[in-house]
C-alpha positions in Angstrom: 32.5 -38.1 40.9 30.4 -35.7 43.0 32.5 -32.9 41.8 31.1 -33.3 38.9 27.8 -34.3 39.9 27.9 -31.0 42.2 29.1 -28.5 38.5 26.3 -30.1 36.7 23.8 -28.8 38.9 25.7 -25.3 38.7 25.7 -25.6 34.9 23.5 -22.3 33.1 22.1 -25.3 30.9 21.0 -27.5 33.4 19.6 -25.0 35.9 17.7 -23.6 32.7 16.2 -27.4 32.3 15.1 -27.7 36.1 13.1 -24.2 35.5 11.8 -25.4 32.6 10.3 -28.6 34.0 9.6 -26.9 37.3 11.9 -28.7 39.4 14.0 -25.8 40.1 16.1 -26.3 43.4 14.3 -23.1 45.3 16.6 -22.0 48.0 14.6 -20.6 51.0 15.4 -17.0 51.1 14.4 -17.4 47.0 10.8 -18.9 47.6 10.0 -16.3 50.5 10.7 -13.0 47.4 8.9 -15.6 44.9 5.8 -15.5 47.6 5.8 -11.9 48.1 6.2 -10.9 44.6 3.5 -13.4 43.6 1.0 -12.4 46.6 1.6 -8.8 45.4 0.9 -9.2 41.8 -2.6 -11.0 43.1 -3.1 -8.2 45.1 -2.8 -5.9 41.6 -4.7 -7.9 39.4 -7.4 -7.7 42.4 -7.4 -4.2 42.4 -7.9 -3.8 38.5 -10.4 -6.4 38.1 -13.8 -4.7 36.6 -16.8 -6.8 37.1 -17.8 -6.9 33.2 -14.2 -7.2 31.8 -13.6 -10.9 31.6 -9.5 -9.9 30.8 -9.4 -8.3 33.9 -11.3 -11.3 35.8 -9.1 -13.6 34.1 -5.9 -12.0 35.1 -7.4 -12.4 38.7 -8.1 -15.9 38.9 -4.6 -16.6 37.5 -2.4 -14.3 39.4 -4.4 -16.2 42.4 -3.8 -19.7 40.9 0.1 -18.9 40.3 -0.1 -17.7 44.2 -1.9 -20.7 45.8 0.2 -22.8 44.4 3.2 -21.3 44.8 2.0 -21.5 48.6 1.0 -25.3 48.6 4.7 -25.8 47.2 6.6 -23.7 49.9 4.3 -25.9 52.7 5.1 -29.0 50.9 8.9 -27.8 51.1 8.5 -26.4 54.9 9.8 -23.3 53.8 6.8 -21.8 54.7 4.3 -22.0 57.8 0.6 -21.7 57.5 0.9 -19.2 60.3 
């Protein structure tokens, strides 16, 4: 029974429902590149924002959104400190 409890969870079609319904299983290592890759494109966005150019501002606030809560999910998970 856990075998196939255990190939379930390794299915394509089930892994592809957890994304989808953000309950992914996020192994450590995983969460750290999601961080860095989502801190980075924040760090873009800031760059390009133009104080008229409510595109730009946009694509700001929600490349910082995506961030912050990627963040509050990793300390929820303890896979990442606040230090």
């Amino acid at each position: 029974m856990r075998e196939g409890k255990k190939q379930a969870y390794e299915s394509e079609a089930t892994l592809d429902f957890l994304r989808s319904h953000d309950v992914n299983p996020v192994l450590e290592k995983d969460r750290e590149m999601q961080l860095k890759t989502s801190y980075m494109t924040f760090l873009q966005a800031h760059d390009k924002e133009k104080t008229q150019d409510i595109d730009s501002m946009l694509a700001r606030v929600n490349a910082e959104n995506g961030y912050v809560m990627l963040k509050s999910s990793a300390l929820k998970e303890n896979t990442f400190t606040p230090d």
